[in-house]
TORPA-4810 file (N, C-alpha, C, O; in nm, 3 decimals):
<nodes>
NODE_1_-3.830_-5.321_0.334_-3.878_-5.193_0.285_-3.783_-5.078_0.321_-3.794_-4.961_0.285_X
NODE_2_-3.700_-5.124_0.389_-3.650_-4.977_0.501_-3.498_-4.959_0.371_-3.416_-5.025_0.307_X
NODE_3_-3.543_-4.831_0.399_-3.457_-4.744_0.240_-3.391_-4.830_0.092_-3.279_-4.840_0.042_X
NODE_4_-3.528_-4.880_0.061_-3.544_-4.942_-0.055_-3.589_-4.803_-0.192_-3.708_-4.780_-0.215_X
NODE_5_-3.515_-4.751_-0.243_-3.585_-4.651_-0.315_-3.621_-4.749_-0.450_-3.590_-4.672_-0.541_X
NODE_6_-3.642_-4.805_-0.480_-3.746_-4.921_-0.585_-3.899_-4.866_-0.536_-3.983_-4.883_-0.624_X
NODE_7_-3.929_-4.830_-0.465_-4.072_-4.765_-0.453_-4.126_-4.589_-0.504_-4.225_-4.522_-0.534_X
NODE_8_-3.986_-4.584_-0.485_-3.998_-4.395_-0.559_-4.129_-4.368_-0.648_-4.169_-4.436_-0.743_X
NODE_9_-4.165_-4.295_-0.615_-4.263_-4.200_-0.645_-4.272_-4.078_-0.673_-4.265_-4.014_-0.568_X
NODE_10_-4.291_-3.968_-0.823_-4.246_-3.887_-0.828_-4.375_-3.762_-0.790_-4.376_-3.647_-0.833_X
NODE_11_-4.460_-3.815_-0.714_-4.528_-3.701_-0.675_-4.473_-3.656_-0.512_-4.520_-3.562_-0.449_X
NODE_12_-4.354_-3.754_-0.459_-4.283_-3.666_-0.354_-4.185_-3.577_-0.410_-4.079_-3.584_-0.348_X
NODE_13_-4.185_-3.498_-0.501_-4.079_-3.433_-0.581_-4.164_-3.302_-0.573_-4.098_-3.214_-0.518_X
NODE_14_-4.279_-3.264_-0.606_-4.332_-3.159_-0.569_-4.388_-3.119_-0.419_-4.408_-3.003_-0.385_X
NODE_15_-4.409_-3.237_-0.333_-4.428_-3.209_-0.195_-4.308_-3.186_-0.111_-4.313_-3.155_0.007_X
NODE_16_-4.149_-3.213_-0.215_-4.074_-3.167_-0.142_-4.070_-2.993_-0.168_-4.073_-2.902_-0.086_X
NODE_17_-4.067_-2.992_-0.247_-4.071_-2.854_-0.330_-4.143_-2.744_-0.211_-4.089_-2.645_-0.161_X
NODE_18_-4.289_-2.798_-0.184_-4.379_-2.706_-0.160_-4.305_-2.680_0.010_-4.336_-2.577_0.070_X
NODE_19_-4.211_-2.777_0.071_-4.155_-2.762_0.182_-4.093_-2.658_0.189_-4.115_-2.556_0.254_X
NODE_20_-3.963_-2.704_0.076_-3.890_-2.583_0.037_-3.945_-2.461_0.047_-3.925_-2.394_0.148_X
NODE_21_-4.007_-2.424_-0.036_-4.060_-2.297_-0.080_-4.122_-2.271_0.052_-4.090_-2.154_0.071_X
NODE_22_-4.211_-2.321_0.184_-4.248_-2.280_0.280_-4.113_-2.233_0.328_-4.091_-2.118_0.290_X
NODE_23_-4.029_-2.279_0.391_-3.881_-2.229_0.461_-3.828_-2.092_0.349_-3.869_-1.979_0.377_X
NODE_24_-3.767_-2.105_0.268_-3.758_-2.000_0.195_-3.818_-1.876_0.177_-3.763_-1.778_0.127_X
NODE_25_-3.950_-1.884_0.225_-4.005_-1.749_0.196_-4.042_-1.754_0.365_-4.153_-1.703_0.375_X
NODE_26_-3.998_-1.791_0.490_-3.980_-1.753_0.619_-3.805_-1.718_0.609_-3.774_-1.607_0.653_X
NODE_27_-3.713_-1.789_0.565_-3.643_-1.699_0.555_-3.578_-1.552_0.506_-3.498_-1.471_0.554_X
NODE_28_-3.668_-1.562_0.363_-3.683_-1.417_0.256_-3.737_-1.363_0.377_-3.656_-1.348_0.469_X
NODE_29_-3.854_-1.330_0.397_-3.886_-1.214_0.532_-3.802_-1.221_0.662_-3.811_-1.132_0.746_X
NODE_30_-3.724_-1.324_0.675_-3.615_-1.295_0.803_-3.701_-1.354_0.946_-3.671_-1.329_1.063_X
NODE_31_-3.798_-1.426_0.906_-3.854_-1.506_1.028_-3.744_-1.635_1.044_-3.741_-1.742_0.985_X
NODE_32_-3.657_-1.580_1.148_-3.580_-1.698_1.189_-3.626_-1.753_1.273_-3.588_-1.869_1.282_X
NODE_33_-3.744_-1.699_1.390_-3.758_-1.749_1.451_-3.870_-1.879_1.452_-3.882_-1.969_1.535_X
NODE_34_-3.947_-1.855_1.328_-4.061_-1.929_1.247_-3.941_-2.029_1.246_-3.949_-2.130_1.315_X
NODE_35_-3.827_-2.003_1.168_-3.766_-2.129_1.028_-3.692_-2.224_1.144_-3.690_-2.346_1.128_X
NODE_36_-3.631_-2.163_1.262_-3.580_-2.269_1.305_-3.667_-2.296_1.460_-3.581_-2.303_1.548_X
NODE_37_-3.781_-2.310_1.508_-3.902_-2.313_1.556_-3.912_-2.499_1.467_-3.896_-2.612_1.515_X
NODE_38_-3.945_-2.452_1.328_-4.009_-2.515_1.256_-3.902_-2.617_1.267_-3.937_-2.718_1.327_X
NODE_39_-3.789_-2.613_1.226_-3.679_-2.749_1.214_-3.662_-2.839_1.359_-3.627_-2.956_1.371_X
NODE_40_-3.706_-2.722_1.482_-3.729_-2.801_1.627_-3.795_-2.886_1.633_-3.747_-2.985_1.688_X
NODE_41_-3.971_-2.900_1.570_-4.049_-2.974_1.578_-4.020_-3.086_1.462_-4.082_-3.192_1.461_X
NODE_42_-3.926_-3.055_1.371_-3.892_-3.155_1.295_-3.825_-3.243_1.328_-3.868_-3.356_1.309_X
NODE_43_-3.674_-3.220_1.400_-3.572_-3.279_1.480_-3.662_-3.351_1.589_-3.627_-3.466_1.616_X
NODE_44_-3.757_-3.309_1.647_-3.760_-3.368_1.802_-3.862_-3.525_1.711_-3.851_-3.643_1.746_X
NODE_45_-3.923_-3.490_1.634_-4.001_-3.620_1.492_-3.898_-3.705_1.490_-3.929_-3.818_1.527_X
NODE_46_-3.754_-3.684_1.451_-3.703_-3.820_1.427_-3.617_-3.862_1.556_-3.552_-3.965_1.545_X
NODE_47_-3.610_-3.791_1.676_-3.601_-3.830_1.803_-3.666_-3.926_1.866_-3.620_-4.015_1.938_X
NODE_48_-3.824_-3.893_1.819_-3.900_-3.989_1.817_-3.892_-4.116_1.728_-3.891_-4.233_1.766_X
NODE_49_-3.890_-4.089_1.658_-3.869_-4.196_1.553_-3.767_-4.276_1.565_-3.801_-4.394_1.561_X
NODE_50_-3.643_-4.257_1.580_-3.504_-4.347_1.611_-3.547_-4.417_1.782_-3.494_-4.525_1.803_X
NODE_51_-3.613_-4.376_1.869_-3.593_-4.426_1.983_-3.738_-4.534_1.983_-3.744_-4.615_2.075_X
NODE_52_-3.869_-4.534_1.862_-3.949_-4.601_1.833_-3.850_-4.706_1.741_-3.896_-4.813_1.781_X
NODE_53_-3.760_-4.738_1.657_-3.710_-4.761_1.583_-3.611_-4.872_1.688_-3.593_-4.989_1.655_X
NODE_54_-3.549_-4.809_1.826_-3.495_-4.887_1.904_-3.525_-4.999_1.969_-3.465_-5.105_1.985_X
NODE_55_-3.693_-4.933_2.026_-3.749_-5.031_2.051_-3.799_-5.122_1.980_-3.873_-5.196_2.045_X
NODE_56_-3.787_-5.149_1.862_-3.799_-5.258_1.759_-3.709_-5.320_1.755_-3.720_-5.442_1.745_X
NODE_57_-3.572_-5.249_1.764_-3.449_-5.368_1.773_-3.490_-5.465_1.913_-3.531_-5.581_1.911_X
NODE_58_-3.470_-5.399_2.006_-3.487_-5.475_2.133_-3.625_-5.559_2.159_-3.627_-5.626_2.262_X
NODE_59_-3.703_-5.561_2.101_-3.840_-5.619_2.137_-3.883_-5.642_2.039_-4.002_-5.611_2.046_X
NODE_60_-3.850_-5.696_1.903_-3.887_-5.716_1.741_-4.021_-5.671_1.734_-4.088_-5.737_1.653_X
NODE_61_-4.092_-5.566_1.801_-4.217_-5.504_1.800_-4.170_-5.354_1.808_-4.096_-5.312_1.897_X
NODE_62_-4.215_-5.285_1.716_-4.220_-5.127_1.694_-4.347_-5.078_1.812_-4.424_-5.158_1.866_X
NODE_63_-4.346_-4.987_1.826_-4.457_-4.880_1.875_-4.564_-4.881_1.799_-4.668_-4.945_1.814_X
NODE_64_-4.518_-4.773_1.681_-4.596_-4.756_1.596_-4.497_-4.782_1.456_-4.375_-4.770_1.451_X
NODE_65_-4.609_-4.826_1.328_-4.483_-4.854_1.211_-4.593_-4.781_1.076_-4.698_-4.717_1.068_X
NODE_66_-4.526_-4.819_1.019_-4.593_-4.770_0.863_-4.564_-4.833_0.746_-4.468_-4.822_0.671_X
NODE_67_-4.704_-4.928_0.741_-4.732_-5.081_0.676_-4.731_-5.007_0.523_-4.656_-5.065_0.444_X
NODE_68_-4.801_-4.891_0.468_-4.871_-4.851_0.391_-4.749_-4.861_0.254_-4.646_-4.927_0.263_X
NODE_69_-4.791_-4.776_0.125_-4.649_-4.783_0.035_-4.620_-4.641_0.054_-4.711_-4.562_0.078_X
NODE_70_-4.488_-4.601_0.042_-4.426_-4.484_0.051_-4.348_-4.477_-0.105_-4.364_-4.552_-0.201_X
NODE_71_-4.273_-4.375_-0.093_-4.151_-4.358_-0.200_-4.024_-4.386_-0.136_-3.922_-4.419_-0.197_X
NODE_72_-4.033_-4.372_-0.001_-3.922_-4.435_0.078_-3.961_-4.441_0.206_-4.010_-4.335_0.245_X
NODE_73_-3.957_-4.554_0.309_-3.920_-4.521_0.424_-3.816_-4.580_0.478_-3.762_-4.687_0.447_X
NODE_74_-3.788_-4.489_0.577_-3.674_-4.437_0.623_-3.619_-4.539_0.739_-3.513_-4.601_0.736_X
NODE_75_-3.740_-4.540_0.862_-3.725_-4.631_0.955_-3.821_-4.697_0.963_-3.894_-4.704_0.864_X
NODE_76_-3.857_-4.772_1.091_-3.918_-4.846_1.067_-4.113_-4.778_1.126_-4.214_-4.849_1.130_X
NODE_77_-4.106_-4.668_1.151_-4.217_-4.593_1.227_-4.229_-4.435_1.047_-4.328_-4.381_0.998_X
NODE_78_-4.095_-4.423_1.016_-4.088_-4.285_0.942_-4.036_-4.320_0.777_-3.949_-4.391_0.726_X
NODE_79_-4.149_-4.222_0.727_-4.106_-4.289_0.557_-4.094_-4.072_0.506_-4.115_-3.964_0.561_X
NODE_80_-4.058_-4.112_0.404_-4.041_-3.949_0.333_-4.135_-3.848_0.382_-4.117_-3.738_0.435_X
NODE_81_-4.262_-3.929_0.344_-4.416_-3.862_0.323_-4.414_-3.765_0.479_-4.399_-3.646_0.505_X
NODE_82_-4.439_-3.895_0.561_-4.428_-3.860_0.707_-4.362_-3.726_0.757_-4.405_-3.624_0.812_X
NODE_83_-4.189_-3.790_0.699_-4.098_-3.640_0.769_-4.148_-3.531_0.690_-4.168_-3.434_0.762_X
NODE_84_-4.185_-3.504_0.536_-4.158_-3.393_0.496_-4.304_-3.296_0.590_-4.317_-3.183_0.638_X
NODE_85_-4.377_-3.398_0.579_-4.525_-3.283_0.646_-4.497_-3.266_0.797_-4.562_-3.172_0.842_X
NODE_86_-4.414_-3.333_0.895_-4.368_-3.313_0.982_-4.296_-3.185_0.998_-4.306_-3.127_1.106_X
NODE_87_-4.206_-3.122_0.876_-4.119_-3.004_0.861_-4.193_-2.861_0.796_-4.152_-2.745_0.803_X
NODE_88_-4.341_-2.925_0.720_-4.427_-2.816_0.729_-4.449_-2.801_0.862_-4.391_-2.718_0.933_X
NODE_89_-4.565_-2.909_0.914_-4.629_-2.862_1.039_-4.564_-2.801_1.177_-4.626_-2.760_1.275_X
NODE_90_-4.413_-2.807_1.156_-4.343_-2.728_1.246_-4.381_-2.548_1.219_-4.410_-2.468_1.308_X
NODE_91_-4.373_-2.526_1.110_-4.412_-2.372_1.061_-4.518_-2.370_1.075_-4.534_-2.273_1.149_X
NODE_92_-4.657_-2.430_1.046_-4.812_-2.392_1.092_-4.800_-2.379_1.228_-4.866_-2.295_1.290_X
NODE_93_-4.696_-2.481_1.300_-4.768_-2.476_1.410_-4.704_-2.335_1.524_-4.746_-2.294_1.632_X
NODE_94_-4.630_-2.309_1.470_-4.556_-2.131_1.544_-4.627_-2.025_1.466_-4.636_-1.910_1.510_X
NODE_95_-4.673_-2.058_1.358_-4.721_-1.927_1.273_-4.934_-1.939_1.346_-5.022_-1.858_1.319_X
NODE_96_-4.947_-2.033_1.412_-5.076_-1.989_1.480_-5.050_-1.911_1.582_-5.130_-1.832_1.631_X
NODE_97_-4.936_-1.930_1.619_-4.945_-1.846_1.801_-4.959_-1.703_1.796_-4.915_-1.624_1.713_X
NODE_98_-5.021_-1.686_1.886_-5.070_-1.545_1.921_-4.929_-1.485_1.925_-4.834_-1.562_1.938_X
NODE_99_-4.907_-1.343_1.915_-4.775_-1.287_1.934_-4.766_-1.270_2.072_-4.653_-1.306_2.104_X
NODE_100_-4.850_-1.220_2.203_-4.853_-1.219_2.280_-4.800_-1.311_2.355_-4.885_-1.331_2.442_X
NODE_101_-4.678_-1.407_2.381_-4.639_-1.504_2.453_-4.704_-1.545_2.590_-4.738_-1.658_2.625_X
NODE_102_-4.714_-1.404_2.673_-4.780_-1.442_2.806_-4.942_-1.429_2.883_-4.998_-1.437_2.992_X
NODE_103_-4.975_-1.397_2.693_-5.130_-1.431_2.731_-5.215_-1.585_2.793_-5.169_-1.698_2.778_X
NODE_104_-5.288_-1.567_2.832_-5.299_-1.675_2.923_-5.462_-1.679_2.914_-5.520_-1.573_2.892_X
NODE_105_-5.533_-1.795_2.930_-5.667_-1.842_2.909_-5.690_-1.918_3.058_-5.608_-1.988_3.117_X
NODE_106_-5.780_-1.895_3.086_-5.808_-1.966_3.211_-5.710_-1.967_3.318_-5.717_-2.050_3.409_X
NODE_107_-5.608_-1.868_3.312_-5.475_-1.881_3.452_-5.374_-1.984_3.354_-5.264_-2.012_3.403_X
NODE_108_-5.410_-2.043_3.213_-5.283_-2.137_3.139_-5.262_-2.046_3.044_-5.340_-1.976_2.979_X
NODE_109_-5.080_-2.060_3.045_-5.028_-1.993_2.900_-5.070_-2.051_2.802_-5.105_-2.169_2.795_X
NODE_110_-5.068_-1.958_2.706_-5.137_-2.007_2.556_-5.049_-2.080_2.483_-5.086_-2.158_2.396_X
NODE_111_-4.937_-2.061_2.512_-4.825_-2.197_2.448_-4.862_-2.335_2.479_-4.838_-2.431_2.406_X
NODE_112_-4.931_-2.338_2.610_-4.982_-2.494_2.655_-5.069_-2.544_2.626_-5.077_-2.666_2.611_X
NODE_113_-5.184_-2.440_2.604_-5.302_-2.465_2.559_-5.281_-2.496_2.382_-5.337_-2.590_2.327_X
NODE_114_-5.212_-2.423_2.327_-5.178_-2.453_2.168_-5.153_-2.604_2.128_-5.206_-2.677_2.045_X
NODE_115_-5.045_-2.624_2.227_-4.952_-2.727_2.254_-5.071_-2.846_2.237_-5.096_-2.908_2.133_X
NODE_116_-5.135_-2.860_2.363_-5.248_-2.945_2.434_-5.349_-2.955_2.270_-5.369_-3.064_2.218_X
NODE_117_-5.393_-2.846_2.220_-5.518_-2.842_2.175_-5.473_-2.957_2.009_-5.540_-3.050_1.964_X
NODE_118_-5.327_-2.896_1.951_-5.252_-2.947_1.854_-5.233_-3.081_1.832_-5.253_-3.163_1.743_X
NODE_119_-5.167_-3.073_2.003_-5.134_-3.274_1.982_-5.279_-3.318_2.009_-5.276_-3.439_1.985_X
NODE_120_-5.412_-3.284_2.049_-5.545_-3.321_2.050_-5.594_-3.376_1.926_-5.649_-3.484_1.904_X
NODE_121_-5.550_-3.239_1.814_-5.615_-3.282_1.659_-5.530_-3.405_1.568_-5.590_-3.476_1.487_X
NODE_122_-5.353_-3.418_1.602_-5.294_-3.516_1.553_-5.307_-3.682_1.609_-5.291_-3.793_1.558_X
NODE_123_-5.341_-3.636_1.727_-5.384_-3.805_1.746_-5.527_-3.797_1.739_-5.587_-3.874_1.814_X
NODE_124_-5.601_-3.714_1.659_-5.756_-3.727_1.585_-5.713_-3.815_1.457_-5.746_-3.932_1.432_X
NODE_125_-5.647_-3.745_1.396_-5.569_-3.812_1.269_-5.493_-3.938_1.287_-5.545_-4.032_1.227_X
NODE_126_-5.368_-3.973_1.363_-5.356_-4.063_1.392_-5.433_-4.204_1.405_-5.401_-4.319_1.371_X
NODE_127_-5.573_-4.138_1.482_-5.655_-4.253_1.477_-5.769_-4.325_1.388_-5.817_-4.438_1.398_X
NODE_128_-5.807_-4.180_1.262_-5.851_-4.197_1.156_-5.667_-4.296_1.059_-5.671_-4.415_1.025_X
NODE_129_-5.576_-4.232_1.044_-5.512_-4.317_1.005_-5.500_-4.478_1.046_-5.502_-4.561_0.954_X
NODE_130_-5.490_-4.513_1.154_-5.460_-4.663_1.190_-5.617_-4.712_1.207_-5.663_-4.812_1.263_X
NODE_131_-5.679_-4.604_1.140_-5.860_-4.662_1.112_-5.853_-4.744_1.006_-5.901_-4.857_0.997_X
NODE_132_-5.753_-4.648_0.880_-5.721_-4.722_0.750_-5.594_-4.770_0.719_-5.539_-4.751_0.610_X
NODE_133_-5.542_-4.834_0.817_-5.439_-4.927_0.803_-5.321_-4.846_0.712_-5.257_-4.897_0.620_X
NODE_134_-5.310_-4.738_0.749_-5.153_-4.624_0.688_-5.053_-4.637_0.760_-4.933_-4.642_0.731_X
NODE_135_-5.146_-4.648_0.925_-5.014_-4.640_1.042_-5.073_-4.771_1.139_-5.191_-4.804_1.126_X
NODE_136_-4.988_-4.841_1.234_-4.980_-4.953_1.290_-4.924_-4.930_1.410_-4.809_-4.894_1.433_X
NODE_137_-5.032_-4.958_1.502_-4.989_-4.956_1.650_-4.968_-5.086_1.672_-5.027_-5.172_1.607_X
NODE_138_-4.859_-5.121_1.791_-4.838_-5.267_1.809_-4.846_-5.290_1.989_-4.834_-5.405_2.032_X
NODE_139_-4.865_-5.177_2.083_-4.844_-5.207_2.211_-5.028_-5.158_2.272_-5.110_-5.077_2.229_X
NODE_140_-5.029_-5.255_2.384_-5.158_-5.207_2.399_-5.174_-5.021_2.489_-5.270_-4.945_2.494_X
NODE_141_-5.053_-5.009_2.539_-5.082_-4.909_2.572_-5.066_-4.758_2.491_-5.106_-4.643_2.512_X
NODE_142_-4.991_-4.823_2.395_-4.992_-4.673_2.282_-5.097_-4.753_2.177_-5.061_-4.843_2.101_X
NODE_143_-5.226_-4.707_2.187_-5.352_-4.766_2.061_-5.496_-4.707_2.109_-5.515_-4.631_2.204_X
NODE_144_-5.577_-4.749_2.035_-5.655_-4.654_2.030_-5.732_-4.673_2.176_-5.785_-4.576_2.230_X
NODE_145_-5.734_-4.795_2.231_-5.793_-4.806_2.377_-5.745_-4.684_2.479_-5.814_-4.614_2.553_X
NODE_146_-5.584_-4.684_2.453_-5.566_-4.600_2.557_-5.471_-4.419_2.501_-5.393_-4.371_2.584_X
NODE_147_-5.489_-4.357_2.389_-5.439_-4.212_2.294_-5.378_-4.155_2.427_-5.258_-4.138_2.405_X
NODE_148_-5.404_-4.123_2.545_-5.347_-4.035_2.616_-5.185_-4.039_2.615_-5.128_-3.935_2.646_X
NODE_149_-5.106_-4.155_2.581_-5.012_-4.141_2.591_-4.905_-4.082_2.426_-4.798_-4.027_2.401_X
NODE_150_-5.029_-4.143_2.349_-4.991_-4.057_2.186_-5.002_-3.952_2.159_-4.961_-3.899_2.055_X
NODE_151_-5.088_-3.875_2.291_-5.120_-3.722_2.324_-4.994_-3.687_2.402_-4.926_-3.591_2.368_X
NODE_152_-4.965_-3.760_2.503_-4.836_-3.690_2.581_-4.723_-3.694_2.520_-4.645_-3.600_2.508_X
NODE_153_-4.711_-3.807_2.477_-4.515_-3.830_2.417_-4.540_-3.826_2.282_-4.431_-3.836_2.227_X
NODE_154_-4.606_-3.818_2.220_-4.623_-3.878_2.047_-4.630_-3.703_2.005_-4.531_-3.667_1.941_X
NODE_155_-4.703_-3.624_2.023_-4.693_-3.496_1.990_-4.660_-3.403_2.112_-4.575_-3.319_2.079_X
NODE_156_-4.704_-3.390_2.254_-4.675_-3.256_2.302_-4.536_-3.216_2.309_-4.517_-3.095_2.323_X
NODE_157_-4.420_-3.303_2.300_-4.309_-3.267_2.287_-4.276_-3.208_2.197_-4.223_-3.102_2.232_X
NODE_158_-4.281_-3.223_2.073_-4.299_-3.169_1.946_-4.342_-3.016_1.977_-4.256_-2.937_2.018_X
NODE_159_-4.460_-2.981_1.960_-4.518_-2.874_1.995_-4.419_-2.789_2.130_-4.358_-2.686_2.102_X
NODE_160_-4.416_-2.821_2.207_-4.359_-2.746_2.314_-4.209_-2.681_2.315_-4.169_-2.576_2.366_X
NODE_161_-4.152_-2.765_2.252_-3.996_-2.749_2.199_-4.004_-2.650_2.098_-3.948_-2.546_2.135_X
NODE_162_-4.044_-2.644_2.005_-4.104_-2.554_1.907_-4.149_-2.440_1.940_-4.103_-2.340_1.886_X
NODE_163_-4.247_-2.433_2.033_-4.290_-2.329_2.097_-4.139_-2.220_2.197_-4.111_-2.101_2.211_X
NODE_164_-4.101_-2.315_2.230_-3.970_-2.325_2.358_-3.853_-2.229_2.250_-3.776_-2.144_2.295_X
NODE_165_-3.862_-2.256_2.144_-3.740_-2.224_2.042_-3.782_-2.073_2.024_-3.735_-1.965_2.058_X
NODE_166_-3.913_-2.126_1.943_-3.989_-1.960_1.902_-3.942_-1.871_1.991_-3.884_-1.771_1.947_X
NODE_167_-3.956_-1.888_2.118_-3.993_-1.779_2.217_-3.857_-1.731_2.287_-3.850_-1.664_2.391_X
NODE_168_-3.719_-1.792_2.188_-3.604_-1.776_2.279_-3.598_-1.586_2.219_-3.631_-1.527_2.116_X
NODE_169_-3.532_-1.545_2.362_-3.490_-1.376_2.300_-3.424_-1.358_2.200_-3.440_-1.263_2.122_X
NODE_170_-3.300_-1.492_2.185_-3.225_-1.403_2.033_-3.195_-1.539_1.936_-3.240_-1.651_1.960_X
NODE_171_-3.105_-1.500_1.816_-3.178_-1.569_1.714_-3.067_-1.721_1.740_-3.092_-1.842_1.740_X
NODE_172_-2.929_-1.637_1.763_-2.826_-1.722_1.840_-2.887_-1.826_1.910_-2.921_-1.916_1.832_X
NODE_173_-2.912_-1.848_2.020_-2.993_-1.930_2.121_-3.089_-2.042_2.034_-3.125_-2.156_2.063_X
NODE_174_-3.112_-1.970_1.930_-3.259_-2.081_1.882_-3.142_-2.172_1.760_-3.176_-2.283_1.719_X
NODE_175_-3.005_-2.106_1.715_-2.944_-2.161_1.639_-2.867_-2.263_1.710_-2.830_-2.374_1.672_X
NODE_176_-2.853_-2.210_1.804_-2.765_-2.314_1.906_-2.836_-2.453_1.940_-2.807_-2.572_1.936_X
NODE_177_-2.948_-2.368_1.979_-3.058_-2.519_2.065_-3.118_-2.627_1.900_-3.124_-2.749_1.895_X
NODE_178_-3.144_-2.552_1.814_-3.164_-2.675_1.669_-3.016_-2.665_1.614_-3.021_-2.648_1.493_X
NODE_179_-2.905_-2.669_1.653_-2.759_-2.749_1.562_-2.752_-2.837_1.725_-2.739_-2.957_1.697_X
NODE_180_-2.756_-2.822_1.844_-2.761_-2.963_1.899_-2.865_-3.088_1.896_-2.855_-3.208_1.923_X
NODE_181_-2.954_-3.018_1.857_-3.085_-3.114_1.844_-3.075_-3.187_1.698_-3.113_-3.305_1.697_X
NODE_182_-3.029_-3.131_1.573_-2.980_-3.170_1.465_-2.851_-3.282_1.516_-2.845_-3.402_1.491_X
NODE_183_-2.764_-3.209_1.584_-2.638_-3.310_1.623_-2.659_-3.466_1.700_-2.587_-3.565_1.688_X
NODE_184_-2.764_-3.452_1.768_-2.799_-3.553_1.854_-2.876_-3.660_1.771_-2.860_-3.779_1.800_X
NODE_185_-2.959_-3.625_1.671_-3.007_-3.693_1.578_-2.912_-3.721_1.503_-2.901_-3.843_1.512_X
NODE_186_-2.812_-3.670_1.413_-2.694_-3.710_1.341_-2.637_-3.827_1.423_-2.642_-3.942_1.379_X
NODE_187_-2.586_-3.799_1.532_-2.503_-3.909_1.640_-2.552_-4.028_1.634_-2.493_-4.131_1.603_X
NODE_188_-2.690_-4.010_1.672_-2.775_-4.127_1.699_-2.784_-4.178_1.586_-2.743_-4.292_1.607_X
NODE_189_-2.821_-4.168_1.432_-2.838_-4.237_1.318_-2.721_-4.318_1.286_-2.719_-4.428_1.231_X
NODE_190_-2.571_-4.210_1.353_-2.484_-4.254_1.271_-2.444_-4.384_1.348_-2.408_-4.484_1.286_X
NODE_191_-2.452_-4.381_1.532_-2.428_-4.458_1.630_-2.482_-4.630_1.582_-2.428_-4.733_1.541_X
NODE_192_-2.643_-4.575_1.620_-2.774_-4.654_1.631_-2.765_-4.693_1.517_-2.762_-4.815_1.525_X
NODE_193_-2.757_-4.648_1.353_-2.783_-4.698_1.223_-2.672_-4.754_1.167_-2.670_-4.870_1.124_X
NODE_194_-2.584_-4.684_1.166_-2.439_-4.722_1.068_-2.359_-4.814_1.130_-2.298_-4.906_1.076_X
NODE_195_-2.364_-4.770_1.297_-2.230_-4.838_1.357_-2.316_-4.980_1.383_-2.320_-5.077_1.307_X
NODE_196_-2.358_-4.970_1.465_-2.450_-5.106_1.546_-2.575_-5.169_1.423_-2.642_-5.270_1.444_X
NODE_197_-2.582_-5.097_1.318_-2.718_-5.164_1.277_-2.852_-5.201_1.343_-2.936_-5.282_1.306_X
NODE_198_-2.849_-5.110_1.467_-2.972_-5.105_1.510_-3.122_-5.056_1.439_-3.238_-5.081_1.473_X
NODE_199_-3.087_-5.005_1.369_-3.196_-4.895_1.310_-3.261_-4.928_1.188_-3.343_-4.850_1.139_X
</nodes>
């Protein structure tokens, strides 16, 4: 299955679209800090994904995979569908935060609590998904017996990095920190996928 485009589907042609057009009109208003916020939580997705993807080379068992049909997938955990709503939900998820950065709930910053409450509702979903056989857990400790760890590593990183970007003082800094996080993912595909055929 893994980048077989014989499955193409042309209703990912307007869900790419509607991506587009989200980034584009954060950049038309000059929210850089939204647009590349948003590409953080995207990048740190296939971070995840290539090092779920590794552990399939090494242990012919994935983490998590995605049995379901796509228009493409990509690896063996990430198909089109996956990344593109991954590169929305980077922008929902900075465009909820309070502007106030150091407001705080209970003595916790609200970046943590966002963070916490976010990756709460995606491994809600997660587990309605591998309810209906879309997504495939294969280890007993990442499944539905034990979510705390699909709560810690599976989303709060995501969220926090994102948050982490948003909140840098200038726009430099947030361009710097997503072209190495872009670079490190490039490396790794090209390392892990092209060179070694790990991927």
């Amino acid at each position: 299955m893994l980048m077989d485009g014989h499955a193409f589907q042309w209703s990912i042609i307007p869900i790419l679209v509607v991506v587009v057009y989200a980034y584009v009109e954060q950049i038309a208003a000059r929210r850089w800090n939204v647009v590349f916020a948003g590409l953080a939580f995207w990048l740190m997705d296939w971070i995840n994904e290539i090092i779920n993807a590794l552990i399939n080379h090494f242990t012919n068992h994935p983490v998590w995979g995605t049995p379901s049909a796509s228009s493409l997938t990509i690896l063996v955990g990430l198909n089109i569908e996956i990344t593109l709503m991954f590169a929305m939900m980077g922008l929902l998820a900075v465009r909820l935060l309070p502007v106030n950065r150091s407001l705080a709930f209970y003595g916790i910053n609200n970046r943590l609590w966002f963070a916490a409450i976010n990756s709460v509702l995606c491994v809600l979903v997660e587990l309605e998904l591998h309810h209906l056989g879309a997504l495939q857990w294969y280890w007993s400790w990442w499944n539905t017996s034990f979510p705390f760890l699909i709560w810690l590593f599976g989303y709060m990183p995501f969220f926090l990095v994102a948050y982490w970007v948003f909140d840098m003082p200038s726009t430099a800094q947030q361009r710097q920190t997503v072209s190495r996080l872009f670079l490190t993912v490039c490396l790794a595909l090209i390392l892990f996928g092209s060179v070694l055929n790990w991927l």
